[in-house]
MARTI-41023 format. One record per atom (N, C-alpha, C): residue number from 1; residue in one letter; atom name; x, y, z. Coordinates in pm, 1 decimal, always signed. Layout:
// residues N
NUM, A, CA, X, Y, Z
...
***
This chain:
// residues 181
1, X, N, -6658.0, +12950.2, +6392.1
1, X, CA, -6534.0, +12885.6, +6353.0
1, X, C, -6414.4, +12950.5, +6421.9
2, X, N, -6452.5, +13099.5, +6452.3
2, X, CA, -6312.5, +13140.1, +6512.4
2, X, C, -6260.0, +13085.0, +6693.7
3, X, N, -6402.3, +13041.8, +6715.5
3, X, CA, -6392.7, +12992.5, +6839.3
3, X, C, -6318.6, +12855.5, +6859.9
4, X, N, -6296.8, +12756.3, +6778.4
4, X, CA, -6248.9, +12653.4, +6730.1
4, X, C, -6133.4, +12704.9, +6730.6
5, X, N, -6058.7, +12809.5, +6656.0
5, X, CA, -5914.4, +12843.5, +6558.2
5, X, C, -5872.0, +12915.9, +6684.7
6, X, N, -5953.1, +12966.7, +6802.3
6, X, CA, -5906.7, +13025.0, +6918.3
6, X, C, -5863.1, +13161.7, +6873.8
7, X, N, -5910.7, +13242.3, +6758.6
7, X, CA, -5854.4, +13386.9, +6677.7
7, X, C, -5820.8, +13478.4, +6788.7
8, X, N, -5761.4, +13564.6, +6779.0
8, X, CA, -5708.3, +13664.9, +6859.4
8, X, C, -5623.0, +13670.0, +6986.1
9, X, N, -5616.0, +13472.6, +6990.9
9, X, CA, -5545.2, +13446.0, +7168.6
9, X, C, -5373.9, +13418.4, +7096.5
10, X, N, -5254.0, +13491.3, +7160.5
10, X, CA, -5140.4, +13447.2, +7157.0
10, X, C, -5078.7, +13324.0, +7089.2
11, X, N, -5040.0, +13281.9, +6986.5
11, X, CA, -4962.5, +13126.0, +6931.7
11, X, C, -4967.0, +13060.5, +7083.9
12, X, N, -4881.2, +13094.1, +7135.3
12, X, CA, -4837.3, +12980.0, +7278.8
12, X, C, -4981.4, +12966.6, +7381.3
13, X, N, -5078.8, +13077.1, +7384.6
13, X, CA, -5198.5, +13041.7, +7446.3
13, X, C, -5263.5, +12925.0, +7383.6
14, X, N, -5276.5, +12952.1, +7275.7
14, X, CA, -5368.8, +12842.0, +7157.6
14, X, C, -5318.8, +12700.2, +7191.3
15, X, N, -5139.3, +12736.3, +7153.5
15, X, CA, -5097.1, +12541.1, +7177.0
15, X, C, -5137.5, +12493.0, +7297.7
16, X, N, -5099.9, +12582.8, +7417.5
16, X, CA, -5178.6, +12519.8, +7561.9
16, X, C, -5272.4, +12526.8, +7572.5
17, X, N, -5385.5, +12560.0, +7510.5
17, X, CA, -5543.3, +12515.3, +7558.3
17, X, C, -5550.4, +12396.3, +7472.0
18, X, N, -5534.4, +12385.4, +7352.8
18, X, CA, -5517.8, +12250.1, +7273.3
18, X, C, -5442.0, +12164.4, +7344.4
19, X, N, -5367.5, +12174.3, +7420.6
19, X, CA, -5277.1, +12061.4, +7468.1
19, X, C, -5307.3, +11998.5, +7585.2
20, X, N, -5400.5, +12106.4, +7656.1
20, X, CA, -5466.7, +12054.0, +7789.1
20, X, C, -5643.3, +11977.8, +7714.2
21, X, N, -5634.0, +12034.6, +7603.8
21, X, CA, -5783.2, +11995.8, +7557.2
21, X, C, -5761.8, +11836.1, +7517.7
22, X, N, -5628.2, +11826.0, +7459.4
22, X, CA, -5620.1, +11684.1, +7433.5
22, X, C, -5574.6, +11595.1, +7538.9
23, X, N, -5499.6, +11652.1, +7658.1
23, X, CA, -5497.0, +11536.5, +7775.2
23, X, C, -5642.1, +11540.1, +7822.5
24, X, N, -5671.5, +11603.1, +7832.0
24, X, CA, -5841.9, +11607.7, +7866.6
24, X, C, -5958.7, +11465.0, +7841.8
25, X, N, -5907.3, +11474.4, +7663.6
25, X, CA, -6018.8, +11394.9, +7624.8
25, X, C, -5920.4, +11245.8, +7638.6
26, X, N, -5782.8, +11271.9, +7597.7
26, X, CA, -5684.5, +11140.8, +7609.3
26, X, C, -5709.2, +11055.2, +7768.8
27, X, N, -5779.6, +11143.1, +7903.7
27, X, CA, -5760.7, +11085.9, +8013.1
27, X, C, -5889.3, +11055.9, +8003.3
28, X, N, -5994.0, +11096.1, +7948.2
28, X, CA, -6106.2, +11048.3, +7938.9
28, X, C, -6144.1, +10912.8, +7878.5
29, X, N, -6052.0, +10900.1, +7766.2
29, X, CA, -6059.8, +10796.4, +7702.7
29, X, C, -5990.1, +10639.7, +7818.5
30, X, N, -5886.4, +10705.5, +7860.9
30, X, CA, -5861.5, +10567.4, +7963.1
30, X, C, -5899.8, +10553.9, +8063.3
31, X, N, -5994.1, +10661.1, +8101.8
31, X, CA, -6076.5, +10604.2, +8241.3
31, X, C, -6184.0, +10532.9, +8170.8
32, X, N, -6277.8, +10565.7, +8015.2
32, X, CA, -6362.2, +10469.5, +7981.7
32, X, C, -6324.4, +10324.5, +7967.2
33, X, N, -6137.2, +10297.0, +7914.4
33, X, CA, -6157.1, +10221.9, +7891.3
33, X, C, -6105.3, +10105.9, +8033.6
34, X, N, -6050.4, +10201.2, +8104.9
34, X, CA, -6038.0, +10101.9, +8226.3
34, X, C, -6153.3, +10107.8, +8306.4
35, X, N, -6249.5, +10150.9, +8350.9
35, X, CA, -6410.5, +10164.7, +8412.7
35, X, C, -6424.1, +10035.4, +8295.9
36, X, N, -6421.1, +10011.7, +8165.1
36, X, CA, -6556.3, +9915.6, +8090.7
36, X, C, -6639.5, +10019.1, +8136.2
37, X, N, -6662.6, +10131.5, +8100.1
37, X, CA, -6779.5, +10206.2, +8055.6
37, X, C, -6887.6, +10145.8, +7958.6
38, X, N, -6818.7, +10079.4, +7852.8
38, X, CA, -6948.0, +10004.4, +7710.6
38, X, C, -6993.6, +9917.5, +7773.8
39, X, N, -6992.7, +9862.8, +7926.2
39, X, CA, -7043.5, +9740.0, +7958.5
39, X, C, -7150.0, +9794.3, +8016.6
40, X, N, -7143.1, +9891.0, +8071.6
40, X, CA, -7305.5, +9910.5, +8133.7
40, X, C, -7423.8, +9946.5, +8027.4
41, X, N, -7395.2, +9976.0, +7902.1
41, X, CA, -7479.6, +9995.9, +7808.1
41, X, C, -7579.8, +9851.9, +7794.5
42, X, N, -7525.5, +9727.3, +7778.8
42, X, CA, -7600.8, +9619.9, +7784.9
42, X, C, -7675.9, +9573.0, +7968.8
43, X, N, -7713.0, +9468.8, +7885.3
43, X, CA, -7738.9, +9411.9, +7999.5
43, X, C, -7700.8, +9272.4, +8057.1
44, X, N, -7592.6, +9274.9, +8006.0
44, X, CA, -7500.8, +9139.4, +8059.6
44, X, C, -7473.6, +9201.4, +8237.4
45, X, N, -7533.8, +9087.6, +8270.6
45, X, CA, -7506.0, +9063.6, +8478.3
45, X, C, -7361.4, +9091.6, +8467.0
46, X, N, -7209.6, +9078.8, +8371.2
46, X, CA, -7100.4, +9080.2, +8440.3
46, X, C, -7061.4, +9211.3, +8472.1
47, X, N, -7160.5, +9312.0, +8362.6
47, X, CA, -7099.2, +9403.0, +8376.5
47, X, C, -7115.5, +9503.8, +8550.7
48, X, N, -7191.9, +9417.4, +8608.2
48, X, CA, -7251.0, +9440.5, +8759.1
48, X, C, -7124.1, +9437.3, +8825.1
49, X, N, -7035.4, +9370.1, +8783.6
49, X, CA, -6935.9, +9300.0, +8874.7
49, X, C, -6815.8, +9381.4, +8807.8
50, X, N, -6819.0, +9471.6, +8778.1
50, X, CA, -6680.1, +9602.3, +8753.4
50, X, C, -6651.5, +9606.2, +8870.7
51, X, N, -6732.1, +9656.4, +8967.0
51, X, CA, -6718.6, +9666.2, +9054.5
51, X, C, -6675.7, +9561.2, +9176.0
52, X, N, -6592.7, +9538.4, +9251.5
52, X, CA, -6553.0, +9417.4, +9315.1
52, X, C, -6637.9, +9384.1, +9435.2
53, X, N, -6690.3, +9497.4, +9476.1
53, X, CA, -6804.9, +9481.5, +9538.5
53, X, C, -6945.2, +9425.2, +9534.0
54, X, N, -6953.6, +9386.7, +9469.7
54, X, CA, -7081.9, +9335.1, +9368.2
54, X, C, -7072.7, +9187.6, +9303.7
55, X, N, -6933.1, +9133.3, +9364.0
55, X, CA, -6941.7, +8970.7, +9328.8
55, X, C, -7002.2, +8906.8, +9413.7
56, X, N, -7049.6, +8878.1, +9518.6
56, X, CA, -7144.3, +8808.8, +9633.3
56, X, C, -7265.6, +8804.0, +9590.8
57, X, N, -7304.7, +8914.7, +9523.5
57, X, CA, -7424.9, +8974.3, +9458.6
57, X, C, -7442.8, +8892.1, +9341.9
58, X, N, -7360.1, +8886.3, +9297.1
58, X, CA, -7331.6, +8841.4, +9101.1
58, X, C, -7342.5, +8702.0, +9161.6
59, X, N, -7275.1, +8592.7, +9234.6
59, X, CA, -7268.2, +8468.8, +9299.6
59, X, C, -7413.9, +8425.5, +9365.0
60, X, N, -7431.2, +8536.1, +9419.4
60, X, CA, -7590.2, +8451.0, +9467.1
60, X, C, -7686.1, +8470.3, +9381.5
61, X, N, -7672.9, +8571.7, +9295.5
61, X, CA, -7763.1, +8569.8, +9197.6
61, X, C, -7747.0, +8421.2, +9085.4
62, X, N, -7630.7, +8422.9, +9044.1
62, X, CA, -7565.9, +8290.8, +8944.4
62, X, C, -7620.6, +8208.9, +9031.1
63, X, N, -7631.8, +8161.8, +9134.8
63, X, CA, -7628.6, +7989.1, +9202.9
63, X, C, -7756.5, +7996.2, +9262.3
64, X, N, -7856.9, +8126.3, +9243.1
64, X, CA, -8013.2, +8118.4, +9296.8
64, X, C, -8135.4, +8130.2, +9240.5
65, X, N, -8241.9, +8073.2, +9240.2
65, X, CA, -8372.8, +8093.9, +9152.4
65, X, C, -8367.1, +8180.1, +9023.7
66, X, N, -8356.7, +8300.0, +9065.4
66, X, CA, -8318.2, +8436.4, +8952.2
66, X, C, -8244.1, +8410.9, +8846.8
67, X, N, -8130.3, +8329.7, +8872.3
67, X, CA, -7990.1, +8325.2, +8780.9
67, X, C, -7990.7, +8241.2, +8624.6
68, X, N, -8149.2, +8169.7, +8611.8
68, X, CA, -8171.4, +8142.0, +8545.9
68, X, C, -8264.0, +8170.8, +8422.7
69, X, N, -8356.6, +8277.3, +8513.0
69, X, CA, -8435.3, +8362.3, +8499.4
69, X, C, -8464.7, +8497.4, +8422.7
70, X, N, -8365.4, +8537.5, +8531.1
70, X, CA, -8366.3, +8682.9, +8492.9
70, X, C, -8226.2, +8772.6, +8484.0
71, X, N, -8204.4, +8878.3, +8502.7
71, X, CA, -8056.7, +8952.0, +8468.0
71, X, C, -8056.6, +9085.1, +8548.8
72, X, N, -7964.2, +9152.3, +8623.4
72, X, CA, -7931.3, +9249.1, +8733.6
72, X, C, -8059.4, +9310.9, +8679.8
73, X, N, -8080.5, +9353.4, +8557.8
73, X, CA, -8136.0, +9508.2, +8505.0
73, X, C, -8307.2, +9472.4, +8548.7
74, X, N, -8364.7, +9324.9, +8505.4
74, X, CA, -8511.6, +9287.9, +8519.1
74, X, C, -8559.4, +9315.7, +8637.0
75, X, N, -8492.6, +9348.3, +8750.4
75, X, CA, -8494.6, +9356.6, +8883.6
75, X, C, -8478.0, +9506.7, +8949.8
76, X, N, -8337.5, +9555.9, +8880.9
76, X, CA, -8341.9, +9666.4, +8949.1
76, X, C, -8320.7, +9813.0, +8867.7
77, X, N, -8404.5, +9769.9, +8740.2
77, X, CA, -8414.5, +9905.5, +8655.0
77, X, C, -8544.5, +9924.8, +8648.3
78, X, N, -8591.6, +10010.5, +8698.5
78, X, CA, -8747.5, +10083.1, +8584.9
78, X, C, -8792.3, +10005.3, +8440.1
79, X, N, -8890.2, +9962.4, +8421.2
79, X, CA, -8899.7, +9917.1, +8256.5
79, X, C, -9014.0, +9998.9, +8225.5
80, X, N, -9050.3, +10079.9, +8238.0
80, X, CA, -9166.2, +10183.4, +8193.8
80, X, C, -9117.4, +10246.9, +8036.9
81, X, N, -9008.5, +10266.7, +8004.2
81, X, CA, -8969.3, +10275.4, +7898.7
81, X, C, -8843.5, +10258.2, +7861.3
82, X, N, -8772.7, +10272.6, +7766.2
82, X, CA, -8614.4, +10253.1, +7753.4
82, X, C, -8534.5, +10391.5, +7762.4
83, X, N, -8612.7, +10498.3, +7758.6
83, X, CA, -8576.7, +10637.7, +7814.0
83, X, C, -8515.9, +10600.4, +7968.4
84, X, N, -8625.7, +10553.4, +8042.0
84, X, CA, -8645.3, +10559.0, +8195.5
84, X, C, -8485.8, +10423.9, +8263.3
85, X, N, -8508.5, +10340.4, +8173.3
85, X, CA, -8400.7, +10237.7, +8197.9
85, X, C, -8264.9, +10301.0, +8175.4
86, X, N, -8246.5, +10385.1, +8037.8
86, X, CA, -8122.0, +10404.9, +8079.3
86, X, C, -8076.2, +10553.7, +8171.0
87, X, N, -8186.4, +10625.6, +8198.8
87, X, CA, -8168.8, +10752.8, +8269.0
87, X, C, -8136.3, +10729.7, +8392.4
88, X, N, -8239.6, +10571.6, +8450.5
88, X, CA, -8188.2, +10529.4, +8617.8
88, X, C, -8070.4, +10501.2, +8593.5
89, X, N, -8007.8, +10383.5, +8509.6
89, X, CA, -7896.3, +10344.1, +8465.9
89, X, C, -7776.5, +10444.6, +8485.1
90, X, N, -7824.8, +10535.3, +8417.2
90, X, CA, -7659.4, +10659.7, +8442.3
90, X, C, -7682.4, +10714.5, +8547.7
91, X, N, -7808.3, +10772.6, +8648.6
91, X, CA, -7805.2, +10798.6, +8736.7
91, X, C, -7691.9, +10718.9, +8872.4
92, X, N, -7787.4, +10589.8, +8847.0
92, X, CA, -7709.7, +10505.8, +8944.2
92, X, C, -7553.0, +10446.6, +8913.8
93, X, N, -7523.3, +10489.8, +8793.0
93, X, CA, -7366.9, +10455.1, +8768.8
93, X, C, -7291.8, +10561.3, +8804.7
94, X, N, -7372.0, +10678.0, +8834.6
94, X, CA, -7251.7, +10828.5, +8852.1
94, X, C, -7246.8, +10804.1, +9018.1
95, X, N, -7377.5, +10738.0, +9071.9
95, X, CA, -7351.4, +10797.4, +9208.0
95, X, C, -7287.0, +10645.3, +9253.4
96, X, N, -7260.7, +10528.0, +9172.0
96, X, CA, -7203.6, +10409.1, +9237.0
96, X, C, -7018.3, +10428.2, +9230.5
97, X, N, -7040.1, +10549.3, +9049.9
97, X, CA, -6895.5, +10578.1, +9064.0
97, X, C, -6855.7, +10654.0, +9172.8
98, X, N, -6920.4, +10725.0, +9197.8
98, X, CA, -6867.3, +10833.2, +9296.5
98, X, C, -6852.8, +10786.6, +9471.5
99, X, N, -6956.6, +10701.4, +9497.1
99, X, CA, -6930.6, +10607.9, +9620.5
99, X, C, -6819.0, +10527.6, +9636.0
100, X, N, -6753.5, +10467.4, +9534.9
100, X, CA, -6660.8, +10355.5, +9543.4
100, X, C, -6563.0, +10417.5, +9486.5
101, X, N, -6589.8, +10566.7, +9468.0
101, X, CA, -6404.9, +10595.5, +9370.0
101, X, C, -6355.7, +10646.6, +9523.4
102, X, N, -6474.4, +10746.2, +9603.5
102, X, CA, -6440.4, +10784.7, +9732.0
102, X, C, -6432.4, +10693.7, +9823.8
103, X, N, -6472.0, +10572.2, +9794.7
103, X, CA, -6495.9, +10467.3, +9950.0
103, X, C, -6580.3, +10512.6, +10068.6
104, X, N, -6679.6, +10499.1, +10005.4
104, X, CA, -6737.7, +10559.9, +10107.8
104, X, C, -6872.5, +10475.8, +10072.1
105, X, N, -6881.7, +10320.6, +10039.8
105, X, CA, -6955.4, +10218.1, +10022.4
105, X, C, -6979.7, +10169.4, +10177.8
106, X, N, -7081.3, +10115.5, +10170.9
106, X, CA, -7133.6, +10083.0, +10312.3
106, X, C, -7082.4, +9947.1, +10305.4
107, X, N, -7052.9, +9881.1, +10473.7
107, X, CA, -7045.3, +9759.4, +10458.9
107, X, C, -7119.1, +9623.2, +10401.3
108, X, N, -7220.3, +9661.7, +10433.8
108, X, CA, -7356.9, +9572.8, +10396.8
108, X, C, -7419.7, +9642.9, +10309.3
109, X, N, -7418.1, +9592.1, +10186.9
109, X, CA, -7526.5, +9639.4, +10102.2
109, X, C, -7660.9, +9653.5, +10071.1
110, X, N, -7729.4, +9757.0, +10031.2
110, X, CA, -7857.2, +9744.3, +10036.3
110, X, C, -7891.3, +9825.1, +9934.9
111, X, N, -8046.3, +9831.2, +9960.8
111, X, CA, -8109.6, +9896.5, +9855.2
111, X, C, -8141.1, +10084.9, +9893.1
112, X, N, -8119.3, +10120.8, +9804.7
112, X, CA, -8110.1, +10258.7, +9827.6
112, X, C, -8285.4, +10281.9, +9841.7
113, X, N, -8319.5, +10437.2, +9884.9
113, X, CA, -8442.7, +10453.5, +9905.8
113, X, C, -8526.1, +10506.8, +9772.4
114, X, N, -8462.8, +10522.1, +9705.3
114, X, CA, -8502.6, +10570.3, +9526.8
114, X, C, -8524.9, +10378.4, +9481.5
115, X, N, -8478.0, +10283.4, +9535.9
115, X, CA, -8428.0, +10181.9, +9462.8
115, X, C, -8568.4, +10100.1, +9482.8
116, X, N, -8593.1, +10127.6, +9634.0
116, X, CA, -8721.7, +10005.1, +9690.8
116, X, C, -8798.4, +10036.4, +9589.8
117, X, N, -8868.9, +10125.9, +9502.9
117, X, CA, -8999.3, +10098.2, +9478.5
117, X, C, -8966.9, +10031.9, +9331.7
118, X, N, -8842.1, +10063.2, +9289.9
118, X, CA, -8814.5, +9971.7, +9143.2
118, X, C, -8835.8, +9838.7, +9204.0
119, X, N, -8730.5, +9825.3, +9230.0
119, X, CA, -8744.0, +9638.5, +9312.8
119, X, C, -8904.9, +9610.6, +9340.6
120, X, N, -8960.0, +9677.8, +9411.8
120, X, CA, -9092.8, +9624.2, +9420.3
120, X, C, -9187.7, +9609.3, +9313.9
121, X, N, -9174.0, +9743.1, +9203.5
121, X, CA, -9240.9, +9733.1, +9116.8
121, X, C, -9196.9, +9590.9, +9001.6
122, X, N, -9078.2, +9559.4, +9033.3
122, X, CA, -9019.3, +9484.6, +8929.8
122, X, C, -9067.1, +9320.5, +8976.3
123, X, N, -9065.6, +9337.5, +9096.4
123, X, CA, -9130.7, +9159.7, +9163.3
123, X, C, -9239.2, +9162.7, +9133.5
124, X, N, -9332.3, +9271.5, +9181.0
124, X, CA, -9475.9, +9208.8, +9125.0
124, X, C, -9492.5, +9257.5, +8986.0
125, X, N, -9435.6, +9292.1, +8916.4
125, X, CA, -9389.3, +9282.6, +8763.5
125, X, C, -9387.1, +9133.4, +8644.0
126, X, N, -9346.6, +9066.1, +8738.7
126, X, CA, -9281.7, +8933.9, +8688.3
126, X, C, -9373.4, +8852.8, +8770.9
127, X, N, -9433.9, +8870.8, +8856.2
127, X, CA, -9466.9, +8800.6, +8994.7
127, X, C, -9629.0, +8835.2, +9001.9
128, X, N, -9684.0, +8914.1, +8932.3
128, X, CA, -9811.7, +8942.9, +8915.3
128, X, C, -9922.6, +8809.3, +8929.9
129, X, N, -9867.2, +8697.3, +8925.2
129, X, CA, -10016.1, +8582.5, +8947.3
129, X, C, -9944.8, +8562.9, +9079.4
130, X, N, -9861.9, +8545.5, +9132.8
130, X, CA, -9856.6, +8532.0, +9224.0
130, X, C, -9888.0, +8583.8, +9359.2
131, X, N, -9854.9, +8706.3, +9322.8
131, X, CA, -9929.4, +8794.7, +9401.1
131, X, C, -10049.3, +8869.2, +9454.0
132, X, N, -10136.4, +8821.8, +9332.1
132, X, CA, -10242.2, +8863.2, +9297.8
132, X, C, -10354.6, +8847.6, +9450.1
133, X, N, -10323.9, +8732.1, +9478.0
133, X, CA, -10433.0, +8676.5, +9612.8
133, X, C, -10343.6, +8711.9, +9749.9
134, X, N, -10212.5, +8819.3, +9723.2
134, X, CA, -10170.4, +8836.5, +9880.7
134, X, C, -10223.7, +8957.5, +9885.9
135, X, N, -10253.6, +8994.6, +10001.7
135, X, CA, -10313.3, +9102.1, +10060.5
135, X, C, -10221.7, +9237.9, +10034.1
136, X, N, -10198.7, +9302.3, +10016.6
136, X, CA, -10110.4, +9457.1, +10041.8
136, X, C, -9988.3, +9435.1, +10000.3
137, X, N, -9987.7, +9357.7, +9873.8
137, X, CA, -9864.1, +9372.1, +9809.3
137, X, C, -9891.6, +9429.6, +9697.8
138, X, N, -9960.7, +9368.3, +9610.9
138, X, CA, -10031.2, +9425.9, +9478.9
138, X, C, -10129.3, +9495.4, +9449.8
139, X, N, -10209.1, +9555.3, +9610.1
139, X, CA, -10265.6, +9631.2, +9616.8
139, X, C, -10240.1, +9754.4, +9755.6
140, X, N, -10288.3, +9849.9, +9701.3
140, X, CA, -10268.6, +9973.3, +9799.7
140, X, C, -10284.7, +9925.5, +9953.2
141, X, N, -10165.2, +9972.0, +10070.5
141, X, CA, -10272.5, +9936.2, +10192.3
141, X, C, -10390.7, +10025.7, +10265.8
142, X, N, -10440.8, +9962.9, +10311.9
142, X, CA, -10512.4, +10058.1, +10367.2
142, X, C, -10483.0, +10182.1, +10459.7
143, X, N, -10562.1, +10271.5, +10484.9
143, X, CA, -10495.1, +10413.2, +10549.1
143, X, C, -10406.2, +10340.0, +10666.1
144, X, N, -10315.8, +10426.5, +10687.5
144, X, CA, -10214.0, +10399.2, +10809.2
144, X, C, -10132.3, +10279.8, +10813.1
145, X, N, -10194.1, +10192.5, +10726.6
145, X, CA, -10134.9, +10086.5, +10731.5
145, X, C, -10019.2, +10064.0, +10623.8
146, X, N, -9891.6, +10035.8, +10686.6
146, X, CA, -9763.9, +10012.9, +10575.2
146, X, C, -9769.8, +9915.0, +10462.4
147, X, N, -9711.8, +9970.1, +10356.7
147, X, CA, -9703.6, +9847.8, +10194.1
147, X, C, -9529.8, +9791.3, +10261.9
148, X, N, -9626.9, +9634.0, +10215.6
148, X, CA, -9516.4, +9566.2, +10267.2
148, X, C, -9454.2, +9541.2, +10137.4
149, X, N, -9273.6, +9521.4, +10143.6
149, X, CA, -9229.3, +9487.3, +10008.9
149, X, C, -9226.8, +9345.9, +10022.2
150, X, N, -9192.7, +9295.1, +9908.7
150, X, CA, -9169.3, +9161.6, +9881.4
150, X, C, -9100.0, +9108.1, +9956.4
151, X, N, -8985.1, +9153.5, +9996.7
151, X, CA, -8862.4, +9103.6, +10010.2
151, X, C, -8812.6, +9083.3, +10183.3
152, X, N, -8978.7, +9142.7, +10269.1
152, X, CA, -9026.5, +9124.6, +10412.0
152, X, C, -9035.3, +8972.0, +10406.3
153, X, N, -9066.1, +8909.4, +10343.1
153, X, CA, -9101.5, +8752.3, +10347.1
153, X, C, -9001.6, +8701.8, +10288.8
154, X, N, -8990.2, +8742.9, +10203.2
154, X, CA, -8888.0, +8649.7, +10066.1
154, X, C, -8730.9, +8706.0, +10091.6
155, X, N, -8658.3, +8687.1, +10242.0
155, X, CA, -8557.0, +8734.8, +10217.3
155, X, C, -8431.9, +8695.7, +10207.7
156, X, N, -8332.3, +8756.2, +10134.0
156, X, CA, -8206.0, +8667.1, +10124.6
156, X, C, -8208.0, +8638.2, +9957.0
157, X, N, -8273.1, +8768.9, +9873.1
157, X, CA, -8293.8, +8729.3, +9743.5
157, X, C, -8096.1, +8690.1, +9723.7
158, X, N, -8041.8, +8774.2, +9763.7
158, X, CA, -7900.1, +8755.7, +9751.6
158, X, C, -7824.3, +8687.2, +9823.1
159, X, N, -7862.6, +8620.6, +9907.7
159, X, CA, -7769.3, +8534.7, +10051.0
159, X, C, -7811.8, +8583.2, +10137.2
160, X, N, -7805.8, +8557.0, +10247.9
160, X, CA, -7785.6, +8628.4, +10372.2
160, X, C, -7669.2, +8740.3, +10362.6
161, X, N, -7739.3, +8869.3, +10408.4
161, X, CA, -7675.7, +8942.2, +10411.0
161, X, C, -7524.5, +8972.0, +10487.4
162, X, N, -7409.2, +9060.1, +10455.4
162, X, CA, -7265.3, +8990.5, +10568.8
162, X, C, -7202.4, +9095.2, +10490.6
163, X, N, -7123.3, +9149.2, +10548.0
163, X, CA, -6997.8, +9291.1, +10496.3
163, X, C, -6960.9, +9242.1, +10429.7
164, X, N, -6892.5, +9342.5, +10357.1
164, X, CA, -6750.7, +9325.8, +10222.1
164, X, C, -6682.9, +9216.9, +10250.8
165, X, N, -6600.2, +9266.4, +10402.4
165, X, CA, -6483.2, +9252.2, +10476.2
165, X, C, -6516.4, +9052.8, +10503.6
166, X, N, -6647.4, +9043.9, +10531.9
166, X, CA, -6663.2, +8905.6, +10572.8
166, X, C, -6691.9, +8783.8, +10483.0
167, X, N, -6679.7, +8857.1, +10362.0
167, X, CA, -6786.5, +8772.1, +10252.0
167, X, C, -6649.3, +8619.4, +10235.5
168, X, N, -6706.0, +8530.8, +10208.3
168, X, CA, -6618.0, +8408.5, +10209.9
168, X, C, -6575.8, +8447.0, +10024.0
169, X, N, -6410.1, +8368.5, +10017.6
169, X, CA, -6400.1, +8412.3, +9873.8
169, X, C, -6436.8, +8309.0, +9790.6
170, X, N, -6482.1, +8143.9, +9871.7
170, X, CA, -6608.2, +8055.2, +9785.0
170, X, C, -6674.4, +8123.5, +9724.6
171, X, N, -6763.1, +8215.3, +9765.0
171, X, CA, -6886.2, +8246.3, +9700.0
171, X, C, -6881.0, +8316.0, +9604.6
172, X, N, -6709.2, +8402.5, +9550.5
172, X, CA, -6691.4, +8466.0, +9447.2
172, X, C, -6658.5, +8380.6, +9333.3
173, X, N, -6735.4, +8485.1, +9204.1
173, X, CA, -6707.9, +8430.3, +9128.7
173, X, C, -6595.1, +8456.0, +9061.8
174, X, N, -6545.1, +8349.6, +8946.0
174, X, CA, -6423.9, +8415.3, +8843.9
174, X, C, -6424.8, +8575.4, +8756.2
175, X, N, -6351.7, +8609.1, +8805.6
175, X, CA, -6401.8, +8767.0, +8720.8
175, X, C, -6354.7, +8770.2, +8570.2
176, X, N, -6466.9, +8833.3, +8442.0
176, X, CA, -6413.0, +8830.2, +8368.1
176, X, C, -6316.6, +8902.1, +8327.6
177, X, N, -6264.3, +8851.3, +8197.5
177, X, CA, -6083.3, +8833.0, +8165.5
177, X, C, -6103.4, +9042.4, +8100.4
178, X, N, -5981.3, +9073.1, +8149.9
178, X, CA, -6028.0, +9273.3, +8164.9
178, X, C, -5915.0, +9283.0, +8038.6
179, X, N, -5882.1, +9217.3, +7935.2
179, X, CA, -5786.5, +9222.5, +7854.3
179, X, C, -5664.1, +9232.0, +7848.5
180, X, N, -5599.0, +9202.8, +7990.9
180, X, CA, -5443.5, +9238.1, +7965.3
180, X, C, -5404.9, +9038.4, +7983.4
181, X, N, -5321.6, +9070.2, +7910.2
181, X, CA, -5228.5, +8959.3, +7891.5
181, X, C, -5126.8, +8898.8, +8059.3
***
């Protein structure tokens, strides 16, 4: 308790560590609430689209096969357990924050190398009869020989791929309403 009451440090030390302790948590609180931090907890697709980078993504997903289907997370989270979903989950939200707070996002988006084997595991996941009779997708390949992903054949799950800088602003969608008046 004395560690709390700060015992033995100066009156004026005490008010300034309390005072930096409360801008602390006070700046914390408005980066959660301007990030929509509570949105990545679900699994609503908008919350994909915090990011402004990620509407082309959100658009071809809405207007393609998937969009009716399925939702960002069925695709590109782990489902082995709900431990594992949300551990990738914060993983990949610290390092998407940290890419796009620095800018230092690639033009063309892609899948990270931690990411391919979710995605793959997640197509033939859902995709299991389908796959069943292709050769070296749903099963191991043979020595030397490369596992092909899905997405060698099937590509353009998102559009044709095209920079930030080039994306047409047709294809974006309306962003939802971020609460200010």
């Amino acid at each position: 308790m004395s560690i709390v009451r700060l015992a033995g440090l100066p009156r004026p030390l005490q008010v300034g560590i309390y005072g930096l302790a409360g801008v602390a948590v006070g700046l914390t609180l408005v980066l959660v609430r301007i990030a929509n931090v509570t949105s990545y907890l679900s699994d609503d697709p908008q919350a994909c689209i915090n990011c402004h980078v990620m509407t082309d993504a959100y658009a071809s997903w809405q207007r393609g096969s998937h969009g009716q289907a399925a939702v960002c997370i069925d695709c590109h989270v782990p489902h082995s357990s709900v431990f594992a979903q949300y551990a990738y989950k914060g993983q990949d939200g610290l390092k998407h924050s940290y890419v796009f707070t620095t800018r230092e996002e690639p033009q063309v988006l892609g899948l990270s190398a931690r990411a391919v084997p979710v995605v793959q595991a997640n197509c033939v996941r859902c995709h299991s009869q389908q796959v069943m009779m292709i050769y070296n997708v749903a099963q191991p390949p043979a020595a030397g020989e490369p596992q092909r992903r899905c997405w060698d054949c099937h590509q353009g799950i998102h559009g044709k791929a095209r920079s930030l800088s080039a994306s047409p602003t047709a294809l974006r969608p309306g962003l939802p309403d971020a609460g200010l008046k």
